[in-house]
N, C-alpha and C positions, 0 to 999 in steps of 0.2 A: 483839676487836671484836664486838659483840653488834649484829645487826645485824636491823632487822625488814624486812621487803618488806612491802607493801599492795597489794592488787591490787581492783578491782571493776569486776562488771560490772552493767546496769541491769534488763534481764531474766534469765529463767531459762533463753532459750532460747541466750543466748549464753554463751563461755566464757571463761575468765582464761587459757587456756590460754598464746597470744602473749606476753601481760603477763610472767606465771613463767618462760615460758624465758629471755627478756630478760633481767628482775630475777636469774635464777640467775647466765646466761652475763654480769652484769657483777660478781655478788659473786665468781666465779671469776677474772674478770682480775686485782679485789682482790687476790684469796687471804683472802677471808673466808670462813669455813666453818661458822659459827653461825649462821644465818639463820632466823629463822624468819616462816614467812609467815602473814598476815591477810588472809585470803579473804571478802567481801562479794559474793554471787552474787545479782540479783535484788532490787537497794536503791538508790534512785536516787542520786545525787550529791546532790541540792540537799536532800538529809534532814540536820540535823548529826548526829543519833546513826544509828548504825547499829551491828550486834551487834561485826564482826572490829574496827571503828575504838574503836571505843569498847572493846573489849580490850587494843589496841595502848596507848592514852593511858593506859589501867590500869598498865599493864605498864613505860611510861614513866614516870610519876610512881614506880613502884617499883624507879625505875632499872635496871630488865633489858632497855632498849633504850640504848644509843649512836647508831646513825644508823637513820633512816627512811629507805627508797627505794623510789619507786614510778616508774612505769611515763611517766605524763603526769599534768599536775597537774588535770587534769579529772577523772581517775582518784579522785582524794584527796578533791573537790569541786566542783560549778558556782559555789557563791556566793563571789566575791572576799571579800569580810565574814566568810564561814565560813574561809576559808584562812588568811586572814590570823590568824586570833584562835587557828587550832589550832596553825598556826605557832611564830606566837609564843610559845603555850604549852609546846611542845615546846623551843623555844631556852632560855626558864626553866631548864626541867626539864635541860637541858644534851646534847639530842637533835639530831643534826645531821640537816640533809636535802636529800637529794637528789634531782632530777626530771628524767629520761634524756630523755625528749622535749626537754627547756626548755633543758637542759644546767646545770639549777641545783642546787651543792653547796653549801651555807653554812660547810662547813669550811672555804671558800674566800674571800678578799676579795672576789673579782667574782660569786660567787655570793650573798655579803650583802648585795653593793648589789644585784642583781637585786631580791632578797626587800624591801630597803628602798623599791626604785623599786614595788613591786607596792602594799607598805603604802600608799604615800604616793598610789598613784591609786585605791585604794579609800579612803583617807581624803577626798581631792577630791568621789567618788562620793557619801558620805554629806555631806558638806558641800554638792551641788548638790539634792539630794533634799530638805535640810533649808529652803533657798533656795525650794522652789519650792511646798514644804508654808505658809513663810510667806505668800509670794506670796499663794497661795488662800485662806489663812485672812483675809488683809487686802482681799482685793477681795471675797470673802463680807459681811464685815465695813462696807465701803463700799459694796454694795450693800443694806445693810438686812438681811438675814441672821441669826438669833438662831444662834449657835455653840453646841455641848457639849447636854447631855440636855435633850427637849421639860419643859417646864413642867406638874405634875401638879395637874390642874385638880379640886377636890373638890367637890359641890356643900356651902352651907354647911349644911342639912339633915340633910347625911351626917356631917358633920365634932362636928355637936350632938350627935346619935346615940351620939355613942363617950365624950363627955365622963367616964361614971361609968367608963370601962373604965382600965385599968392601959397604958404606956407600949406594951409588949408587946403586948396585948393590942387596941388601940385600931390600935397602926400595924400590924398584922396582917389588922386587918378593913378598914383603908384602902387596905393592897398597897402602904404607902412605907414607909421606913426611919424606926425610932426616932427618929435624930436630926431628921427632919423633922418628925417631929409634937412632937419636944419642942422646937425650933425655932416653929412653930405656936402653943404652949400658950404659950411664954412672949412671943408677941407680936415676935419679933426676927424673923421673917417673918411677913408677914399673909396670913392662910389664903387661898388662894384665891379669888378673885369666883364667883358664882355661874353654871353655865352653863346655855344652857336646851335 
């Protein structure tokens, strides 16, 4: 059994220390005796990449981990969204895991639905966020509102100005994007009103 521990802490003043003897004194009850541990000292949780985790997921995809075990799943990460998806990715990859606080093993049936029922309220989560995003976009909207980037007002002066210039060159001295001004040139938007 190849077996990794994760252990993190958020600053530098504190230690993993508690986490590893833990993580040890339960690969000993195993009788696992490969372990190797991934140390984040000084990296907050709600980061996804961090340097040990992002070695471990290395080290995983190149199948030299069997099971992940840390400590609390706070540990691993704050954001439900980030759990879920590193999770997941590790199930792929054929990594079991377990989380000593939570008492959750996924080599286990009651441990997969734990991790199912975790999916399924973070999926809820992003589906209430998405709900409420519309919401706001629709009552903007119903209130008179112009949505998405302000309107780039050119005077029409400026716009004469650039006629002899090149695509490039023309939307560069204007400060918009090619495709506006050639949008512009061919009349499928009309330039601008003048302002004063």
């Amino acid at each position: 059994m190849r077996v990794a521990l994760y252990a993190r802490v958020s600053t530098t003043e504190q230690t993993t220390a508690n986490q590893l003897i833990d993580l040890r004194q339960y690969c000993a009850a195993r009788n696992w005796q490969h372990a190797v541990e991934y140390v984040d000292i000084g990296v907050s949780g709600s980061k996804d990449s961090r340097p040990a985790l992002d070695n471990l997921v290395r080290d995983a995809k190149r199948r030299r981990v069997d099971t992940l075990i840390v400590w609390k799943l706070d540990r691993l990460g704050r954001s439900l969204r980030h759990l879920i998806l590193l999770l997941d990715e590790l199930r792929e990859l054929g990594v079991a895991f377990i989380s000593l606080g939570e008492g959750i093993d996924t080599s286990t049936p009651a441990g997969r639905l734990q991790l199912h029922v975790l999916g399924a309220i973070a999926e809820f989560e992003r589906d209430r966020i998405r709900e409420r995003v519309r919401a706001g976009l629709a009552r903007a909207r119903a209130q008179g509102q112009r949505l998405g980037r302000p309107k780039i007002v050119i005077p029409q002066d400026r716009l004469a100005s650039i006629s002899g210039l090149s695509l490039t060159e023309g939307a560069a001295a204007l400060g918009v994007s090619r495709s506006t001004l050639k949008r512009w040139r061919r009349g499928v938007q009309k330039p601008p009103a003048l302002t004063s």
